[in-house]
C-alpha positions as CSV (number, residue, x, y, z in Angstrom):
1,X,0.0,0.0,0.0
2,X,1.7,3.4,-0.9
3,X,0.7,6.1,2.0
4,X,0.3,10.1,0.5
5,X,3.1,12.8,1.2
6,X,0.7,14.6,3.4
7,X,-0.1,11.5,5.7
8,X,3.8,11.1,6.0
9,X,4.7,14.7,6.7
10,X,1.8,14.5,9.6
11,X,3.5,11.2,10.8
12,X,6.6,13.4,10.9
13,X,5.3,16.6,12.4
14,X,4.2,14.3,15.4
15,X,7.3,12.3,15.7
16,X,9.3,15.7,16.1
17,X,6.7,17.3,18.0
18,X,7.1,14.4,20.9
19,X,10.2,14.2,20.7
20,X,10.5,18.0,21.6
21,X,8.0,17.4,24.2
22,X,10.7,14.7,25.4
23,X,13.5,16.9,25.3
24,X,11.6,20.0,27.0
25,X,10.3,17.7,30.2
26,X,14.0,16.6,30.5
27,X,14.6,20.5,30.7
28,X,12.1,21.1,33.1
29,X,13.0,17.8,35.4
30,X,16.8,19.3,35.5
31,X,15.6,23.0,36.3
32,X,12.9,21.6,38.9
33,X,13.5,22.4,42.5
34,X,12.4,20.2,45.5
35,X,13.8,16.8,44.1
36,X,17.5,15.4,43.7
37,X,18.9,15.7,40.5
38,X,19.9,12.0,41.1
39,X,15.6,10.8,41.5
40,X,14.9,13.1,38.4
41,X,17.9,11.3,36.4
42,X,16.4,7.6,37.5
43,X,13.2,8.9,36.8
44,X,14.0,10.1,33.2
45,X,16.3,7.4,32.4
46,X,13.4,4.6,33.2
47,X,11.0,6.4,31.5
48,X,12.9,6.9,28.4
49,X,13.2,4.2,26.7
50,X,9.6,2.6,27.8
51,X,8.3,6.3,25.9
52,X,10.5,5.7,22.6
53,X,9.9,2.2,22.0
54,X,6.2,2.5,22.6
55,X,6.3,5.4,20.0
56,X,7.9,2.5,17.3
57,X,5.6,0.7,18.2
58,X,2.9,3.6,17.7
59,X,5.0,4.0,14.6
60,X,4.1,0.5,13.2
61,X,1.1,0.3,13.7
62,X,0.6,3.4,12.1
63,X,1.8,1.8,8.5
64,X,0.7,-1.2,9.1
65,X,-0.3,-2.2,5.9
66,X,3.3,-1.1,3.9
67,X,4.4,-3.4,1.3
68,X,7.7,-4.2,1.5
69,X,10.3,-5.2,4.4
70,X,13.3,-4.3,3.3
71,X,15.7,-1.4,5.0
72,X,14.0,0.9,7.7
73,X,10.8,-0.5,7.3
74,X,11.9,-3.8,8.4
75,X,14.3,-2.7,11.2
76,X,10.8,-1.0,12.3
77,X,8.6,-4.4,11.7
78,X,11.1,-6.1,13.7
79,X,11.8,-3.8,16.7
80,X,8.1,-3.3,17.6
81,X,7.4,-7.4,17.1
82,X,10.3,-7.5,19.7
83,X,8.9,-5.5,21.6
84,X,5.2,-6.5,21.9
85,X,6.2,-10.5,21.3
86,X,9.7,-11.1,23.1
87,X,9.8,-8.6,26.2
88,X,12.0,-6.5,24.1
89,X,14.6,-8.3,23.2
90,X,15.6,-8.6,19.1
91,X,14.7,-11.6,17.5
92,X,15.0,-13.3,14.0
93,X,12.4,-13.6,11.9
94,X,13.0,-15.6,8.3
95,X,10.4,-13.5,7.1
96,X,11.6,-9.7,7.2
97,X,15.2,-9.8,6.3
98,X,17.4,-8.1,8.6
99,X,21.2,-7.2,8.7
100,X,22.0,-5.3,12.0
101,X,25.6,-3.5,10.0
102,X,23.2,-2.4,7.6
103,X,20.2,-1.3,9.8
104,X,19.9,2.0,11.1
105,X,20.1,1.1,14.8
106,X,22.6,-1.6,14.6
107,X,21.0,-3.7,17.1
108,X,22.1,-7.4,17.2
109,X,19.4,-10.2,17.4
110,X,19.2,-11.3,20.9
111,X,20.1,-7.4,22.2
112,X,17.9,-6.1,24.7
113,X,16.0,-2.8,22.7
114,X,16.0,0.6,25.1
115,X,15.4,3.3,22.6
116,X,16.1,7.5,23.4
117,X,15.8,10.0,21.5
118,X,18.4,9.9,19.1
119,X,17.7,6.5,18.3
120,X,13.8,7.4,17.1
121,X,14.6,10.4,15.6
122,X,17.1,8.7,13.1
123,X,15.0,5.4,12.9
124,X,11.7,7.4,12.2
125,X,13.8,9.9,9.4
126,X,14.8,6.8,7.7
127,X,11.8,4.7,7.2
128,X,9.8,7.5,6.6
129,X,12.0,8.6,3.8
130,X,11.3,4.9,2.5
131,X,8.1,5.4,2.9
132,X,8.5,8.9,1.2
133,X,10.3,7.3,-1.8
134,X,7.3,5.3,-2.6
135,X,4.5,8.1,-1.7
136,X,1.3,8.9,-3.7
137,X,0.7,12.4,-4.4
């Protein structure tokens, strides 16, 4: 199924608009007064990766119905069935063809996925530039 520009420029503009939600709590948390740095950095740093791999996840499902599972799109597929499927950790799957030196991420199969930032930024830029390649109108 090929997805329009304008659905994946939304998909973008709400990608980068949590993300900068992200970054701006982080901002607050470290300007906060009341609480020790230290609780606000345990705080952020377990709630970090829960928020950015449920928004792969979100991401996924999103496109669900994509042809193609190849590149980005795959590394996606494959990082939200670990997550929802096999407690987050990356597994194999003969059906979406996956080469961790080639993927965006570089996670190894059987590596434990705790995305930031960064990581979805990057991810979400690439497979929606796949995704972009293939657009209608």
């Amino acid at each position: 199924m090929s997805f329009t520009r304008a659905c994946l420029h939304a998909c973008r503009d709400e990608i980068a608009a949590q993300i900068r939600a992200y970054r701006d709590l982080v901002g607050a948390a470290s300007k906060a007064s009341g609480m020790s740095l230290t609780r606000i950095d345990a705080a952020l740093a377990a709630f970090e990766p829960a928020f950015f791999n449920n928004l792969v996840i979100a991401l996924d499902a999103r496109f669900a119905s994509r042809a193609g599972q190849a590149g980005a799109s795959a590394e996606v597929r494959l990082l939200a069935a670990a997550l929802m499927r096999n407690a987050g950790v990356l597994a194999a799957d003969r059906a979406i063809p996956y080469d961790a030196d080639a993927a965006v991420l570089r996670i190894d199969i059987g590596e434990r996925i705790a995305l930031n930032a960064d990581d979805v930024e990057a991810l979400s830029a690439a497979f929606l530039a796949e995704l972009d390649s293939r657009a209608a109108g």
